[in-house]
C-alpha positions in Angstrom: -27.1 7.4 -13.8 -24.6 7.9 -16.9 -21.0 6.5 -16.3 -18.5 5.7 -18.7 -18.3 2.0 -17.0 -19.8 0.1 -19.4 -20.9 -2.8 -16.6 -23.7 -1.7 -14.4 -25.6 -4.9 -13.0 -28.7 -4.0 -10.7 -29.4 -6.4 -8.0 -30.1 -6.1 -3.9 -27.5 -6.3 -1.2 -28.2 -9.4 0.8 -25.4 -8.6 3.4 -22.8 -5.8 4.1 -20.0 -6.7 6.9 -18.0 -4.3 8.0 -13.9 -4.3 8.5 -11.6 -1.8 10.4 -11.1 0.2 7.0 -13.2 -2.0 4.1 -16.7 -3.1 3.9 -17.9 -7.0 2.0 -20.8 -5.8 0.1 -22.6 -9.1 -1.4 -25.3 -8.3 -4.0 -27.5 -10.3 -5.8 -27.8 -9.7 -9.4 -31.7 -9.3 -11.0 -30.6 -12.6 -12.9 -30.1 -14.3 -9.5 -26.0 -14.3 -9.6 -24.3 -13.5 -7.0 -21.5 -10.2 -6.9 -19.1 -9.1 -3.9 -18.0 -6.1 -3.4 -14.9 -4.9 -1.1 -15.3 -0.9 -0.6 -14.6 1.3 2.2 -16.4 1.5 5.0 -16.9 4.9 4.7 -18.1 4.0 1.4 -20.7 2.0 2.7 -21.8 4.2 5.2 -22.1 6.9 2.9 -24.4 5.2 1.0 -26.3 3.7 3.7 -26.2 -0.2 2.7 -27.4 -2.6 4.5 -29.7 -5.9 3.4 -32.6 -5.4 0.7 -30.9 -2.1 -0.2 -31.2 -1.5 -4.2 -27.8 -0.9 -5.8 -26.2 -1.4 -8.7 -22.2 -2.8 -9.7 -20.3 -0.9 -11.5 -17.3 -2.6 -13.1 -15.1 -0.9 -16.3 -15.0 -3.2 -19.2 -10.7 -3.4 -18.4 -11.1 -4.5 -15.2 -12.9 -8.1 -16.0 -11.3 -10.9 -16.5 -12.0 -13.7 -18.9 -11.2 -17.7 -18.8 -12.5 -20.8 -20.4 -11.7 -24.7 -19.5 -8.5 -25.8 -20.9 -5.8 -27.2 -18.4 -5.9 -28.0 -14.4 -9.0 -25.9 -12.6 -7.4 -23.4 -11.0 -8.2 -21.6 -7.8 -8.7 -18.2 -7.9 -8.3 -15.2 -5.0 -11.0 -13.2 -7.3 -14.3 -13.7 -5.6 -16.4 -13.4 -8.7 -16.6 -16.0 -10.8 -19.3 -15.9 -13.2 -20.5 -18.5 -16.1 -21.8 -17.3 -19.0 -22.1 -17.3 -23.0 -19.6 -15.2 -25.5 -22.2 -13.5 -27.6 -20.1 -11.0 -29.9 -15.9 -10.6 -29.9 -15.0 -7.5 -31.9 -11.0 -7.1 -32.2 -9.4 -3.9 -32.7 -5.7 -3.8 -33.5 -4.3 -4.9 -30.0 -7.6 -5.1 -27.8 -11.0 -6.7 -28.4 -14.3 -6.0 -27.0 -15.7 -9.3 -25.5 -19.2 -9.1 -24.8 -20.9 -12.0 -22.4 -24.0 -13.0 -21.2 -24.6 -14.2 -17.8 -26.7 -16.9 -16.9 -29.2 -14.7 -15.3 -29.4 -12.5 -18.3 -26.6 -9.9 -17.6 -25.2 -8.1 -20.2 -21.1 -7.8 -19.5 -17.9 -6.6 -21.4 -14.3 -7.1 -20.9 -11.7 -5.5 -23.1 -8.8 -8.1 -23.0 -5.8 -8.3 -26.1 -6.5 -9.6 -29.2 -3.8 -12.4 -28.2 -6.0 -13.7 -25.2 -8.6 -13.7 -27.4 -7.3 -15.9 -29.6 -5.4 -17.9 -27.2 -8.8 -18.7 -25.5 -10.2 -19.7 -28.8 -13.0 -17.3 -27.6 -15.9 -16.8 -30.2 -20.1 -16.1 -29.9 -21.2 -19.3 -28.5 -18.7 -20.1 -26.4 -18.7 -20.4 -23.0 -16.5 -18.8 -20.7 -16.2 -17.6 -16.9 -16.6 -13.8 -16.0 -13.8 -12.7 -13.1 -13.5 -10.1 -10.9 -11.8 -8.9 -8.2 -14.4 -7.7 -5.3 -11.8 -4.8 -4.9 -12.9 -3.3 -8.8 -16.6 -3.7 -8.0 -18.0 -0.4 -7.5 -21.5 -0.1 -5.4 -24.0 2.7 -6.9 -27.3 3.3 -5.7 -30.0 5.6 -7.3 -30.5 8.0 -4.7 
């Protein structure tokens, strides 16, 4: 599978539950973290998910989210909220590439601005939580 996504996290779904018009799609990660999806049902259905199916989740780099500690916790609609590790930040002229890894091992990116990057101090090393929206999670499989 090529894709210009620059995401793609294998894992297993563990459960699918299907809505009038969108399916909950919860996928385990290789690393043991947990992603949900929200995709059509005819989506799903399509694909042909359903518990122990292999898939992958496909998220593009400017659809993730980053946030560290700093202030009251706040509580989030996104259902994915994912520790992990800054390990490079390169900063263009108004966006940087942020890349993180999970604590399971996954590799992710989020393009932010350069301004939330510095406004969350964010450098290699530092931690940071992963967030997105089960709405921008895309569900591959390799069939």
């Amino acid at each position: 599978m090529n894709l210009s996504a620059r995401n793609i996290l294998a894992g297993t779904v563990t459960s699918v539950k299907e809505g009038a018009v969108m399916a909950e799609i919860v996928i385990a990660l290789d690393g043991g973290e947990q992603v949900v999806a929200a995709i059509t049902v005819g989506a799903e259905q399509a694909l042909s998910l359903q518990a122990g199916t292999k898939v992958y989740a496909v998220v593009k780099a400017t659809e993730v989210l980053l946030a560290t500690e700093g202030g009251p916790k706040l509580v989030l609609s996104a259902r994915n909220q994912l520790p992990g590790t800054v390990t490079s930040v390169t900063e263009g002229v108004v966006t940087a590439e942020v890349g993180v890894t999970l604590a399971g091992g996954a590799e992710v990116v989020a393009v932010i601005t350069v301004g939330s990057v510095r406004n969350l101090g964010l450098q290699a090393g530092g931690a940071v939580t992963v967030i997105i929206k089960a709405t921008e999670v895309l569900v591959a499989t390799a069939g």
